[in-house]
N, CA, C, O and CB atoms as a CASP TS submission, in Angstrom:
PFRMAT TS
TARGET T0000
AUTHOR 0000-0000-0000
METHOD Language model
MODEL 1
PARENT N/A
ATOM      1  N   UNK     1      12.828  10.328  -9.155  1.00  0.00           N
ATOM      2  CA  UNK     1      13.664   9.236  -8.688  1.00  0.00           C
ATOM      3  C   UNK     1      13.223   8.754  -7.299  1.00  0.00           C
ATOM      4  O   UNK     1      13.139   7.541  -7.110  1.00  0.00           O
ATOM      5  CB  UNK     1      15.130   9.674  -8.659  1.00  0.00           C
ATOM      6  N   UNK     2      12.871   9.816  -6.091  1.00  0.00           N
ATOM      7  CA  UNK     2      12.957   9.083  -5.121  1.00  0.00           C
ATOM      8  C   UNK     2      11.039   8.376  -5.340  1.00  0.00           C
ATOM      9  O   UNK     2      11.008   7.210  -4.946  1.00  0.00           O
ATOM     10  CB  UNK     2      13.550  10.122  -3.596  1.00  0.00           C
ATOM     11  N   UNK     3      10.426   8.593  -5.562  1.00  0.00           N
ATOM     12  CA  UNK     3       9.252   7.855  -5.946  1.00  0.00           C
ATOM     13  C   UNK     3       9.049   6.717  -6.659  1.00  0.00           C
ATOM     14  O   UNK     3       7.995   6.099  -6.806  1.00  0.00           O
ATOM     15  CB  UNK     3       8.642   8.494  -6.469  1.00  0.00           C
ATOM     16  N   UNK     4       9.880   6.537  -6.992  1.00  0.00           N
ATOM     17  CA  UNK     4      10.698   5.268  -8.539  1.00  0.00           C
ATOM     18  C   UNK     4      11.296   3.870  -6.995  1.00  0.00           C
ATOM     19  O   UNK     4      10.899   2.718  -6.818  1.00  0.00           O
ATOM     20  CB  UNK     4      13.241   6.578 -10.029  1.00  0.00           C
ATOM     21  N   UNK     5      12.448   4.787  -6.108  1.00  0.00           N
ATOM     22  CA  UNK     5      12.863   4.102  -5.023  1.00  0.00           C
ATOM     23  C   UNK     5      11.681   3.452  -4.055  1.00  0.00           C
ATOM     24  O   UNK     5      11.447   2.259  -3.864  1.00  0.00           O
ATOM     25  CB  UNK     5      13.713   5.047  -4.300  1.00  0.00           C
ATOM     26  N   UNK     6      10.768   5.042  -3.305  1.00  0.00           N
ATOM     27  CA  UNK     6      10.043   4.737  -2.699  1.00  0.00           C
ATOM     28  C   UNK     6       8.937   3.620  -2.969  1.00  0.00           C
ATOM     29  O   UNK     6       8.507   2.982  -2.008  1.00  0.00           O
ATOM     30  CB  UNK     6       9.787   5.672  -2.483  1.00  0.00           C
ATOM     31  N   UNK     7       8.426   3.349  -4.372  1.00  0.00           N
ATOM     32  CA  UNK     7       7.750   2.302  -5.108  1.00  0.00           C
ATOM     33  C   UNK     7       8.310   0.744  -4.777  1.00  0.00           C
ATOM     34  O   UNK     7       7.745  -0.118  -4.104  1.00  0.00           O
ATOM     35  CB  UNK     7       7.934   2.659  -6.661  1.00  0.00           C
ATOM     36  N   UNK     8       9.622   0.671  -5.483  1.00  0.00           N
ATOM     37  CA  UNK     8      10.347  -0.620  -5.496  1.00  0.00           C
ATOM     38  C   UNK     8      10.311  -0.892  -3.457  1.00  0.00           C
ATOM     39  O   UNK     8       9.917  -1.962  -2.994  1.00  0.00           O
ATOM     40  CB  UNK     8      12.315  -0.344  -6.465  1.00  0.00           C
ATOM     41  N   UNK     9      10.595  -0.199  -2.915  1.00  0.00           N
ATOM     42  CA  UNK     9      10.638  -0.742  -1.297  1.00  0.00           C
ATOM     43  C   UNK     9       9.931  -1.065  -0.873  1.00  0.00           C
ATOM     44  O   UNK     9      10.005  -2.101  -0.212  1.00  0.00           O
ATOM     45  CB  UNK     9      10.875  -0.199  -0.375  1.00  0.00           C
ATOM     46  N   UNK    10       8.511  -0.171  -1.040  1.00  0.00           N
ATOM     47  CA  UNK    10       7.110  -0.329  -0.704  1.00  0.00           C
ATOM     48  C   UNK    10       6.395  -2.406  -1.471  1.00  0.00           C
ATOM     49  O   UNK    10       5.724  -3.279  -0.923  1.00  0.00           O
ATOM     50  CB  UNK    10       6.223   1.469  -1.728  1.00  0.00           C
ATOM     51  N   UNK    11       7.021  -2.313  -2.830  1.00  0.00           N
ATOM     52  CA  UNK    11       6.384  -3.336  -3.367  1.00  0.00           C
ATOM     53  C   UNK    11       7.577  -4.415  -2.569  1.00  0.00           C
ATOM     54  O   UNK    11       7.189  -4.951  -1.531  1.00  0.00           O
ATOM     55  CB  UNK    11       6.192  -3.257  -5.215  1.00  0.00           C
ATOM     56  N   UNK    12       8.526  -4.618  -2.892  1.00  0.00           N
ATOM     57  CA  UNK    12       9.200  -5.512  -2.304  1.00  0.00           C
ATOM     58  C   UNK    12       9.604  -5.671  -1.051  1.00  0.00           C
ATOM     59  O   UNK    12      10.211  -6.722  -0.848  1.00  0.00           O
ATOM     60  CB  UNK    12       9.964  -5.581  -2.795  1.00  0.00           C
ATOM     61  N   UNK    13       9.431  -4.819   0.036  1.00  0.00           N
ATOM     62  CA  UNK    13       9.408  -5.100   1.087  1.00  0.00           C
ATOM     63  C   UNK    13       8.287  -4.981   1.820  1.00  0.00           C
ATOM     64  O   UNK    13       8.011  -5.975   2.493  1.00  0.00           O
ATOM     65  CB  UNK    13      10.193  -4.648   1.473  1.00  0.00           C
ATOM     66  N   UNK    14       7.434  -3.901   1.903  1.00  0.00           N
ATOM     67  CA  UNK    14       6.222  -3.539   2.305  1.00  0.00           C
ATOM     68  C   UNK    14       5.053  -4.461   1.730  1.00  0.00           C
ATOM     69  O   UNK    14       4.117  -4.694   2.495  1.00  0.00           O
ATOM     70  CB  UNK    14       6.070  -2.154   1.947  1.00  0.00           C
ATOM     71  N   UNK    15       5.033  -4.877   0.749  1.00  0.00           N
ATOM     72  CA  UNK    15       3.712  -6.361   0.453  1.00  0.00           C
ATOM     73  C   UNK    15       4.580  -7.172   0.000  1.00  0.00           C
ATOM     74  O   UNK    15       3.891  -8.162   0.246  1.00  0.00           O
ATOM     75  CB  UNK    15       2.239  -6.267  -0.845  1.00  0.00           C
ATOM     76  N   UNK    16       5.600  -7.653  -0.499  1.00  0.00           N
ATOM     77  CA  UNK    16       5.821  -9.300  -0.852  1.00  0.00           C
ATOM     78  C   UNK    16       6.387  -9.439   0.624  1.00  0.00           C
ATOM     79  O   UNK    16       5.601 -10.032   1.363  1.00  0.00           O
ATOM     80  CB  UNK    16       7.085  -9.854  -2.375  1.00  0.00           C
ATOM     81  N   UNK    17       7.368  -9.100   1.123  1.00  0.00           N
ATOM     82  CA  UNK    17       7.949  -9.316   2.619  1.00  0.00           C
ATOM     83  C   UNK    17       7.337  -9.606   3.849  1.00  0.00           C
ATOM     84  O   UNK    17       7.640 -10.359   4.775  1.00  0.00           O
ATOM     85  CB  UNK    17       8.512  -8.333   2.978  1.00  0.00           C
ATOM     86  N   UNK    18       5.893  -8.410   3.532  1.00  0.00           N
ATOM     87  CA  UNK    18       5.266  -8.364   4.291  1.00  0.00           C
ATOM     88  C   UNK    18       4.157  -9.700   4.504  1.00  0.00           C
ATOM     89  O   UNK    18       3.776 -10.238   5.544  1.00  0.00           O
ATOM     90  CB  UNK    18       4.912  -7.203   4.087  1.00  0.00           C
ATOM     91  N   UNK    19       3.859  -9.951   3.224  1.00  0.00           N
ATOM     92  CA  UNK    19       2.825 -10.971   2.909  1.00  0.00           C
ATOM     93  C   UNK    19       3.314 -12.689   3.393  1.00  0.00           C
ATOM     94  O   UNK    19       2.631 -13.701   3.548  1.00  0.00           O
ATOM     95  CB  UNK    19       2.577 -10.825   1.142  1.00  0.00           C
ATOM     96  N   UNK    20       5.068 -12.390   3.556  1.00  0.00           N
ATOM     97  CA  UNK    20       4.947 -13.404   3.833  1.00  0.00           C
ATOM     98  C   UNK    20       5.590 -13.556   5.835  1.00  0.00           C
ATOM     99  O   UNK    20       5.953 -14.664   6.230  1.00  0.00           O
ATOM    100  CB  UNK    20       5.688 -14.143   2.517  1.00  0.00           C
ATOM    101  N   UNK    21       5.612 -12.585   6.604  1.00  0.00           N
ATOM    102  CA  UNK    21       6.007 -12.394   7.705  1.00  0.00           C
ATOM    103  C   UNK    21       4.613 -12.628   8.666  1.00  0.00           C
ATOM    104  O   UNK    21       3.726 -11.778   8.591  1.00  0.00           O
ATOM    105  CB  UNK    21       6.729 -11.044   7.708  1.00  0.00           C
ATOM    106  N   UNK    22       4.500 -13.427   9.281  1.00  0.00           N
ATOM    107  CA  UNK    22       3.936 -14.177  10.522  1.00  0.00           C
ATOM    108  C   UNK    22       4.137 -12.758  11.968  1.00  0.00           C
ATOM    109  O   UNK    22       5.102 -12.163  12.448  1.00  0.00           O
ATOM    110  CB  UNK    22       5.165 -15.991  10.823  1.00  0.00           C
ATOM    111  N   UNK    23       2.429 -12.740  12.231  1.00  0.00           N
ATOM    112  CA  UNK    23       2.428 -11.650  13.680  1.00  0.00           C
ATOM    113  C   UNK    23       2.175 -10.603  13.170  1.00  0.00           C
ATOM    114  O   UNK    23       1.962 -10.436  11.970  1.00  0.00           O
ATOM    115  CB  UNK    23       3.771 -11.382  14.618  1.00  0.00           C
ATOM    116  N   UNK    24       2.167  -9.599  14.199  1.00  0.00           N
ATOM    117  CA  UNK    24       1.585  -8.216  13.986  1.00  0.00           C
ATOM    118  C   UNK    24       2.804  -7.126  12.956  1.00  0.00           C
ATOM    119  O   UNK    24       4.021  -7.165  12.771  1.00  0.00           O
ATOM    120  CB  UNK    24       1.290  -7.518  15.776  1.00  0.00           C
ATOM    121  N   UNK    25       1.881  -6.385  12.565  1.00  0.00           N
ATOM    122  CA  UNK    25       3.164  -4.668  12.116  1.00  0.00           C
ATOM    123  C   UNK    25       3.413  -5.951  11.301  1.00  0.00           C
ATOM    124  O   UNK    25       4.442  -6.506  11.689  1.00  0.00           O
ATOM    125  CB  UNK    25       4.909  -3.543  13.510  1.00  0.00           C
ATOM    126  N   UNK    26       2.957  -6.428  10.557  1.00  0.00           N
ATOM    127  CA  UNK    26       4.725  -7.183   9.677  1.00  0.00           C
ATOM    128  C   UNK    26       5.127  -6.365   8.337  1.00  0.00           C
ATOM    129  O   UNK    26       6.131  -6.749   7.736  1.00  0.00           O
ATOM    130  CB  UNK    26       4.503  -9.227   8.882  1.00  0.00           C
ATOM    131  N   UNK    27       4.242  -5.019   7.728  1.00  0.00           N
ATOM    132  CA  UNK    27       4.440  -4.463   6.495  1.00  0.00           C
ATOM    133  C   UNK    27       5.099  -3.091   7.752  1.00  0.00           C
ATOM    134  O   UNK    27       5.118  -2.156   6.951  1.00  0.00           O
ATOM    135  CB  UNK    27       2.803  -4.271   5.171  1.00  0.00           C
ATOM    136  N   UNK    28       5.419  -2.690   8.614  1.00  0.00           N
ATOM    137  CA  UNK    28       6.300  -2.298   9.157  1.00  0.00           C
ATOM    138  C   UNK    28       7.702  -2.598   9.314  1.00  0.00           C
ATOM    139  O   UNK    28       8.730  -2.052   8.913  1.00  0.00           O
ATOM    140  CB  UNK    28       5.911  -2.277   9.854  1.00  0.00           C
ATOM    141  N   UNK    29       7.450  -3.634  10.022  1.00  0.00           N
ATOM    142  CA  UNK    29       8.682  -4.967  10.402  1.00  0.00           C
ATOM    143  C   UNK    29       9.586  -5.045   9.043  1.00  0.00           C
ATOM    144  O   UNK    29      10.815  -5.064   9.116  1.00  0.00           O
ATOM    145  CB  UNK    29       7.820  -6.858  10.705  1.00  0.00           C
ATOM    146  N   UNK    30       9.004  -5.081   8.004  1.00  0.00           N
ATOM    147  CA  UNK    30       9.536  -5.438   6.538  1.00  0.00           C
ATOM    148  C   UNK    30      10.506  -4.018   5.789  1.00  0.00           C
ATOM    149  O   UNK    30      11.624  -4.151   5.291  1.00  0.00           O
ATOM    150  CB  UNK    30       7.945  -5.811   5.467  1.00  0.00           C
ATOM    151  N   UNK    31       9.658  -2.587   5.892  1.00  0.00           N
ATOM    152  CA  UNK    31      10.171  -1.778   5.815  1.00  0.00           C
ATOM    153  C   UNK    31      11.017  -1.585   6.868  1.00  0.00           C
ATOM    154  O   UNK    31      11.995  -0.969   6.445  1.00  0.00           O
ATOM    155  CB  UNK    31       9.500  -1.071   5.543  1.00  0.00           C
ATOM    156  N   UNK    32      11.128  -1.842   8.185  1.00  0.00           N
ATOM    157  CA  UNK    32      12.000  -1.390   9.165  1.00  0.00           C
ATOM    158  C   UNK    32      13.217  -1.630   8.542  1.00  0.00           C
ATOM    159  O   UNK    32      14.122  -0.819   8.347  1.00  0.00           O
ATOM    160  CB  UNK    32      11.864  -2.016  10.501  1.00  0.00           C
ATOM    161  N   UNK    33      13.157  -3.162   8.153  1.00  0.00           N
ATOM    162  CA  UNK    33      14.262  -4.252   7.384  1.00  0.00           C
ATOM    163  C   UNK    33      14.970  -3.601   6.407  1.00  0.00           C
ATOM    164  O   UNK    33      16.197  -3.639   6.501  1.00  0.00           O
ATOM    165  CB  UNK    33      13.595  -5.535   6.606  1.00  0.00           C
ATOM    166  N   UNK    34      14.290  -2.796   5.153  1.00  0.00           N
ATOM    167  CA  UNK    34      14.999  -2.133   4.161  1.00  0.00           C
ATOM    168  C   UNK    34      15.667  -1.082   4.695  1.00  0.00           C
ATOM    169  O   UNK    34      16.845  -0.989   4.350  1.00  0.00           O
ATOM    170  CB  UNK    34      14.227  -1.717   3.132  1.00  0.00           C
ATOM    171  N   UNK    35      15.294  -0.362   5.353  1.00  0.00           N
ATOM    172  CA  UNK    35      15.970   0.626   6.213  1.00  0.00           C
ATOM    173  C   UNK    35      17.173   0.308   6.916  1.00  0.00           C
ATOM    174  O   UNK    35      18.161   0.935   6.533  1.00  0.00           O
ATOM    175  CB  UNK    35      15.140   1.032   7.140  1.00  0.00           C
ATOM    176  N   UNK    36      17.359  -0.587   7.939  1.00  0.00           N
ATOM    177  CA  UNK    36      18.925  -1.369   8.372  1.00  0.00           C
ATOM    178  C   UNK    36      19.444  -1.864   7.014  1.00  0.00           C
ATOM    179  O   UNK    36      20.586  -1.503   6.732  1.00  0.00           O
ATOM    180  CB  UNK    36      18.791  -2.915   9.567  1.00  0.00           C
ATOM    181  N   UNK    37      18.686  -2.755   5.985  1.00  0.00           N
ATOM    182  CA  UNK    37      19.853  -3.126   4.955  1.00  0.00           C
ATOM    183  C   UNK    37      20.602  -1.717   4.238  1.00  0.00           C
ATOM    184  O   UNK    37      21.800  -1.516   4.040  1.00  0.00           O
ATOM    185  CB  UNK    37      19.111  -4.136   3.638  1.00  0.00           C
ATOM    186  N   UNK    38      19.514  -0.912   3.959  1.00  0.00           N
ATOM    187  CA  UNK    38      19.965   0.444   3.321  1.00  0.00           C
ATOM    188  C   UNK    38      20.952   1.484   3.996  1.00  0.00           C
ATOM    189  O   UNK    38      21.730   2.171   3.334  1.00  0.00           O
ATOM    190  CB  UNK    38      18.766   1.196   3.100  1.00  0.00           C
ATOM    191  N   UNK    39      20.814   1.553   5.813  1.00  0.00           N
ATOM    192  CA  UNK    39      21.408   2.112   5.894  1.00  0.00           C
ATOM    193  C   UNK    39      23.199   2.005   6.279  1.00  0.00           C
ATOM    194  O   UNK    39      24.204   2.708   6.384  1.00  0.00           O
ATOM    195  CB  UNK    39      20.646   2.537   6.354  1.00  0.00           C
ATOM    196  N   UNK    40      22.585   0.174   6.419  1.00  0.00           N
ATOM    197  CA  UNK    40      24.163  -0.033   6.637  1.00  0.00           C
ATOM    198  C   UNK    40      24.491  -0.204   5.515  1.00  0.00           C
ATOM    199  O   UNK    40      25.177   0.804   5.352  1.00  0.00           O
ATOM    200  CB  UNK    40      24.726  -1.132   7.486  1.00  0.00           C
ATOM    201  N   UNK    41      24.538  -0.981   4.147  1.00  0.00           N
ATOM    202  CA  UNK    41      25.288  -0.287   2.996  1.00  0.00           C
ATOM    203  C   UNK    41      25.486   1.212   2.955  1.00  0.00           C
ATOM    204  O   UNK    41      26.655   1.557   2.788  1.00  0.00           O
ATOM    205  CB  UNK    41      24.620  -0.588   1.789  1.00  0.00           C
ATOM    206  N   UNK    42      24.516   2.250   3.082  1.00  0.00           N
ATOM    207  CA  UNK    42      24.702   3.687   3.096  1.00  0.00           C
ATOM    208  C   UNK    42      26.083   3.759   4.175  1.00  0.00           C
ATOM    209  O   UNK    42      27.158   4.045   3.648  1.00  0.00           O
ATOM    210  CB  UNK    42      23.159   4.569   3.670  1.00  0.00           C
ATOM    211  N   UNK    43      26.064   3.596   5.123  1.00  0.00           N
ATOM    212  CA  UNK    43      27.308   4.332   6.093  1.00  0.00           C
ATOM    213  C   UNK    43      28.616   3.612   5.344  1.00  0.00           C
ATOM    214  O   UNK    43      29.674   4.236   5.261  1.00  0.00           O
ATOM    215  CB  UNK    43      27.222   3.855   8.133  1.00  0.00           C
ATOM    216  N   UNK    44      28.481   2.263   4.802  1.00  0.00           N
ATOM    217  CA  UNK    44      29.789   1.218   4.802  1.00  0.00           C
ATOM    218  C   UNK    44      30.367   1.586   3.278  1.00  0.00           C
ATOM    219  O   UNK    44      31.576   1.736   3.099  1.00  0.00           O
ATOM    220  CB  UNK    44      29.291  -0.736   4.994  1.00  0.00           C
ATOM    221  N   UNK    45      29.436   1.712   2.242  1.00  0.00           N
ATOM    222  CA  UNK    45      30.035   2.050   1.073  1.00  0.00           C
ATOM    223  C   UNK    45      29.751   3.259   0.017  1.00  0.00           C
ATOM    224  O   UNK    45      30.015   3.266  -1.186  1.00  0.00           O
ATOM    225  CB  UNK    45      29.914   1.027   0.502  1.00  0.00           C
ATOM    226  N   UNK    46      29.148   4.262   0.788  1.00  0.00           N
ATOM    227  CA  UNK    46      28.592   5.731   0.130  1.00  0.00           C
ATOM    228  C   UNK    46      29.442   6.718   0.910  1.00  0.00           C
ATOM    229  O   UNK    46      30.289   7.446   0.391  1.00  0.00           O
ATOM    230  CB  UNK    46      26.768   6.105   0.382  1.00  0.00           C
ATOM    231  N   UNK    47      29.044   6.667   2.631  1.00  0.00           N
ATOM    232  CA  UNK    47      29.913   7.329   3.708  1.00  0.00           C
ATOM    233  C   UNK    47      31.327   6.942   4.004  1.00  0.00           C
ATOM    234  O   UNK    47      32.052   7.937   4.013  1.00  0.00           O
ATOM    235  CB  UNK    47      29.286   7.178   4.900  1.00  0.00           C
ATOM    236  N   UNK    48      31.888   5.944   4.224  1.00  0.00           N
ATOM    237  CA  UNK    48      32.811   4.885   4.826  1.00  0.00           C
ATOM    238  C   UNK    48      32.996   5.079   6.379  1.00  0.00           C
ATOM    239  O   UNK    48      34.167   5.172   6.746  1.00  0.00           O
ATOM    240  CB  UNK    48      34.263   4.948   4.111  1.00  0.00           C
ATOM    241  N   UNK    49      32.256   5.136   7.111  1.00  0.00           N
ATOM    242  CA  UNK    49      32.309   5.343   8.347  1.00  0.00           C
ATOM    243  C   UNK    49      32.969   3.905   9.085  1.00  0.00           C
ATOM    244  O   UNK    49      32.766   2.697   8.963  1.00  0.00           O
ATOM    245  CB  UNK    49      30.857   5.786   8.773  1.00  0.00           C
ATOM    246  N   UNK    50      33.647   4.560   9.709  1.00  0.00           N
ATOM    247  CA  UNK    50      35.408   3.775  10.478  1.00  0.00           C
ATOM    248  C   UNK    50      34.446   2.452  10.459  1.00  0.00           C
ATOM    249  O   UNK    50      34.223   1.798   9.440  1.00  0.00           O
ATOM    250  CB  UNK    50      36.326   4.455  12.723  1.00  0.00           C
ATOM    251  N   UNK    51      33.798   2.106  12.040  1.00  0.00           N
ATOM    252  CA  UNK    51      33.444   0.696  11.723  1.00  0.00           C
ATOM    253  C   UNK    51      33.296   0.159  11.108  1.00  0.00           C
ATOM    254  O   UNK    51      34.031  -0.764  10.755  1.00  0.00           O
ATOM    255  CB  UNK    51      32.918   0.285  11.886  1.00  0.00           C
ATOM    256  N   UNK    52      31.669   0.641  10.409  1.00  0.00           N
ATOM    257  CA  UNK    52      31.383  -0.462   9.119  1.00  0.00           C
ATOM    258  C   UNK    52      32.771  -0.944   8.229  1.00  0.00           C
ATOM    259  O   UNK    52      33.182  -2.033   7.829  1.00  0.00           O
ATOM    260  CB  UNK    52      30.260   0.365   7.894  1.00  0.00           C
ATOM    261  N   UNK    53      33.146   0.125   8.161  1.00  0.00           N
ATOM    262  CA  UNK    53      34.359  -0.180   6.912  1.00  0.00           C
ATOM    263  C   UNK    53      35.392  -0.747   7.377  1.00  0.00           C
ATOM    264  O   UNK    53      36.146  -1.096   6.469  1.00  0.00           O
ATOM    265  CB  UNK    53      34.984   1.035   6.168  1.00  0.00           C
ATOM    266  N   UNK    54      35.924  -1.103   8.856  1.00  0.00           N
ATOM    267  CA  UNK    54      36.897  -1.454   8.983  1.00  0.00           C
ATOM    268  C   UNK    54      36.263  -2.781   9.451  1.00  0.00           C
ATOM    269  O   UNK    54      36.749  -3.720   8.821  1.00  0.00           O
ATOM    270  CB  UNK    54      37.789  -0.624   9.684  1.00  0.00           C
ATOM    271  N   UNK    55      35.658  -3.029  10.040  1.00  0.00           N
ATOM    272  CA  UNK    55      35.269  -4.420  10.592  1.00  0.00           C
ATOM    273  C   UNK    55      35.221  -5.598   9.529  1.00  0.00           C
ATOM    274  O   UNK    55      35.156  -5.178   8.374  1.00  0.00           O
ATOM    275  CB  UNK    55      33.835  -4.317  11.253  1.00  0.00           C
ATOM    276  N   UNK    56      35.236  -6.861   9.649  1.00  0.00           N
ATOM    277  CA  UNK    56      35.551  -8.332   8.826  1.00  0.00           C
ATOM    278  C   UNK    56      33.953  -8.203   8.411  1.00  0.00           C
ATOM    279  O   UNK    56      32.988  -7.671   8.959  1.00  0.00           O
ATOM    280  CB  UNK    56      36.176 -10.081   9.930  1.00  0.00           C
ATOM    281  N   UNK    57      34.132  -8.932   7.199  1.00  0.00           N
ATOM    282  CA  UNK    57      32.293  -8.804   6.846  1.00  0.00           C
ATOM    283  C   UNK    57      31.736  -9.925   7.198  1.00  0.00           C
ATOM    284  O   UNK    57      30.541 -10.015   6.915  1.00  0.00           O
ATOM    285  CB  UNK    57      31.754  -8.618   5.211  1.00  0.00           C
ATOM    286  N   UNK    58      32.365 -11.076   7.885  1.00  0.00           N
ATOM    287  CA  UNK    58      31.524 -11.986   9.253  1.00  0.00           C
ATOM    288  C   UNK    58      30.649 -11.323  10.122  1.00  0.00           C
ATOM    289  O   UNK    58      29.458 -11.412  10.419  1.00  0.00           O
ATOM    290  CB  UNK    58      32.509 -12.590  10.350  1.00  0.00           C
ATOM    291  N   UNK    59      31.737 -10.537  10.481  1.00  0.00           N
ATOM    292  CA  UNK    59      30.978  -9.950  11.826  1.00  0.00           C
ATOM    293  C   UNK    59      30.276  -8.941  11.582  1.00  0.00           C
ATOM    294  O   UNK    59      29.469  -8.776  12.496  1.00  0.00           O
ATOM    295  CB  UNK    59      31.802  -9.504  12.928  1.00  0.00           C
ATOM    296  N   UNK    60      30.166  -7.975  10.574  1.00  0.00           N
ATOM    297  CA  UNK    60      29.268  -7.164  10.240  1.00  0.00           C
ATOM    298  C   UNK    60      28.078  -8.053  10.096  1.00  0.00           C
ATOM    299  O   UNK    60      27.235  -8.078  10.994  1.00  0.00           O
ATOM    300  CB  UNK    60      29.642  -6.380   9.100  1.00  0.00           C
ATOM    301  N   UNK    61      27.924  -8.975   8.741  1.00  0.00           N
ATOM    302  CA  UNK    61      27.112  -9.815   9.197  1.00  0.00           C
ATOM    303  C   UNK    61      26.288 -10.389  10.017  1.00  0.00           C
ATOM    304  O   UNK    61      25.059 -10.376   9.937  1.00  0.00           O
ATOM    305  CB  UNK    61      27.345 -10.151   9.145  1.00  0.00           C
ATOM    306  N   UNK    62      27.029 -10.970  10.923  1.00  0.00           N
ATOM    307  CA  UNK    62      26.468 -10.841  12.628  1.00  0.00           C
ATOM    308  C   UNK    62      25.532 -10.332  13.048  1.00  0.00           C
ATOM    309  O   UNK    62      24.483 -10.767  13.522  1.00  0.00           O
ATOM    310  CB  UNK    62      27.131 -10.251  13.466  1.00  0.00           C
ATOM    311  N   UNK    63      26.015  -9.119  12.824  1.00  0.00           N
ATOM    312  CA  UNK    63      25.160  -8.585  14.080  1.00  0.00           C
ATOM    313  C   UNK    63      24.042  -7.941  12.916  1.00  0.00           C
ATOM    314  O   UNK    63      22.918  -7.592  13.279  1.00  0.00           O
ATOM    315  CB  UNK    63      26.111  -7.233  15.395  1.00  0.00           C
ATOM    316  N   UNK    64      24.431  -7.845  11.679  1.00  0.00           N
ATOM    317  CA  UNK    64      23.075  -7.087  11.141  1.00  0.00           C
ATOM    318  C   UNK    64      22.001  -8.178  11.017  1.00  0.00           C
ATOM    319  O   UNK    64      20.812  -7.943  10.800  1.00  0.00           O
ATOM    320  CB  UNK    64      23.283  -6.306   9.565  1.00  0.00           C
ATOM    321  N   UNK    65      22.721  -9.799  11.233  1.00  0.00           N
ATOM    322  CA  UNK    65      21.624 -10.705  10.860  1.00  0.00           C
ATOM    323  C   UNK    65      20.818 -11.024  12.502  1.00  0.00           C
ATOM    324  O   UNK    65      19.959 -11.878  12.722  1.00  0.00           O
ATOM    325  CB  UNK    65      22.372 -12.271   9.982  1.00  0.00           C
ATOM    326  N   UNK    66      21.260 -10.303  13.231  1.00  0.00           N
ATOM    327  CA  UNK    66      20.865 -10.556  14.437  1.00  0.00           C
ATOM    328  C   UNK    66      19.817  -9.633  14.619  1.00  0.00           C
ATOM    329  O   UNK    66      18.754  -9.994  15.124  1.00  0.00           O
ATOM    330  CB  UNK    66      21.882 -10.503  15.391  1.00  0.00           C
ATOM    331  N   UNK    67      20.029  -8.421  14.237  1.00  0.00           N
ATOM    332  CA  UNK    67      19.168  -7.392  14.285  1.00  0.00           C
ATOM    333  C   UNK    67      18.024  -7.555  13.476  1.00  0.00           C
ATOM    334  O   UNK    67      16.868  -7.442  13.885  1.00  0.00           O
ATOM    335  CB  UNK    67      19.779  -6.281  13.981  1.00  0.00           C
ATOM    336  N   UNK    68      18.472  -7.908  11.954  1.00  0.00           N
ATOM    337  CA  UNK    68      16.942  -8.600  11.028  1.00  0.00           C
ATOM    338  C   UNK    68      16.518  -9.607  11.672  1.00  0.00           C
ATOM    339  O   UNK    68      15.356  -9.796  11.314  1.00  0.00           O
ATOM    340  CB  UNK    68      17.105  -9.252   9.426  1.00  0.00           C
ATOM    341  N   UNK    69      16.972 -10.698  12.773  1.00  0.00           N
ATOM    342  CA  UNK    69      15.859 -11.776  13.212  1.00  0.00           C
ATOM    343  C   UNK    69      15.000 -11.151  13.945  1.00  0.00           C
ATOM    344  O   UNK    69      13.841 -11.568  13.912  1.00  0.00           O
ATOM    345  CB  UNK    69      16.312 -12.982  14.009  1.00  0.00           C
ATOM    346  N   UNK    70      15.215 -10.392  14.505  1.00  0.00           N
ATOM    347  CA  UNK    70      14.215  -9.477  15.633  1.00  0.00           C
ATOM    348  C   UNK    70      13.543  -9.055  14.924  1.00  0.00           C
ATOM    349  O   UNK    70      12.511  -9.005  15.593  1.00  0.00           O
ATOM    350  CB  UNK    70      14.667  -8.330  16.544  1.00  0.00           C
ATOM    351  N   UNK    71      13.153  -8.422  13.368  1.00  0.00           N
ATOM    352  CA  UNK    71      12.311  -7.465  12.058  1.00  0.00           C
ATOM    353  C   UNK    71      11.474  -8.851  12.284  1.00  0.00           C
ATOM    354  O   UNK    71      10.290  -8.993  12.592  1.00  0.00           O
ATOM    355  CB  UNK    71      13.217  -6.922  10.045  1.00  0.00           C
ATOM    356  N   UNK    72      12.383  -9.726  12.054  1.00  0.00           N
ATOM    357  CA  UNK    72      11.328 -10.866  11.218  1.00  0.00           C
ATOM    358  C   UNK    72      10.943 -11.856  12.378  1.00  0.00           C
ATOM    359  O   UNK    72      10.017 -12.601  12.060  1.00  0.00           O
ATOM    360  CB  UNK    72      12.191 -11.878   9.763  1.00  0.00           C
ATOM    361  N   UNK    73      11.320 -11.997  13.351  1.00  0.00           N
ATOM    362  CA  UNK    73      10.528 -12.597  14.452  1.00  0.00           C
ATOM    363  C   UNK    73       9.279 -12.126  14.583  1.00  0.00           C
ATOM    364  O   UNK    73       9.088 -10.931  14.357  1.00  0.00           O
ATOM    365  CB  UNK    73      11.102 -12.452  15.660  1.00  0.00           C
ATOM    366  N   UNK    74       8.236 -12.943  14.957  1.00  0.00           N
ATOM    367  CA  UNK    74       7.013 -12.673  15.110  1.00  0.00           C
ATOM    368  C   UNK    74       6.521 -11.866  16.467  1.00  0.00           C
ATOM    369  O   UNK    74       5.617 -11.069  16.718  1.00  0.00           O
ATOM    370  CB  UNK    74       6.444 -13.880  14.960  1.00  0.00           C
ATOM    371  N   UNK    75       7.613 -12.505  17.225  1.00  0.00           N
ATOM    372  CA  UNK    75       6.840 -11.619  18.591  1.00  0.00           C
ATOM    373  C   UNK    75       7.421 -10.585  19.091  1.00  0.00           C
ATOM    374  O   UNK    75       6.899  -9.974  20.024  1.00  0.00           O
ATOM    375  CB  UNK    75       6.651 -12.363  19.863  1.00  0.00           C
TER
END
């Protein structure tokens, strides 16, 4: 299983993501990305850890889309 996972991330984030991200590290940058999407679903709906779970999903939003512009910014 986790090789089945590790596959699908690698192909869809690590070369299609990557292939299309502008600047350096970008098959880094791309996996960094699956990692924040993964781990904030992981804490918010596997764990339920207070914030994630209590906060409006605007603002979760927010700030996780703030944090992916920085993955996907070039510089």
């Amino acid at each position: 299983m986790r090789e089945i996972i590790r596959d699908r991330i690698e192909d869809s984030f690590g070369t299609v993501l990557a292939a299309r991200l502008p600047g350096p590290d970008a098959a880094l940058r791309a996996e960094l990305l699956a990692a924040l999407v993964a781990g904030v679903g992981f804490l918010r709906d596997k764990i339920g850890t207070g914030e994630p779970v209590a906060v409006d999903e605007a603002t979760l939003l927010g700030y996780v889309g703030r944090m992916a512009a920085t993955l996907l910014d070039e510089s």
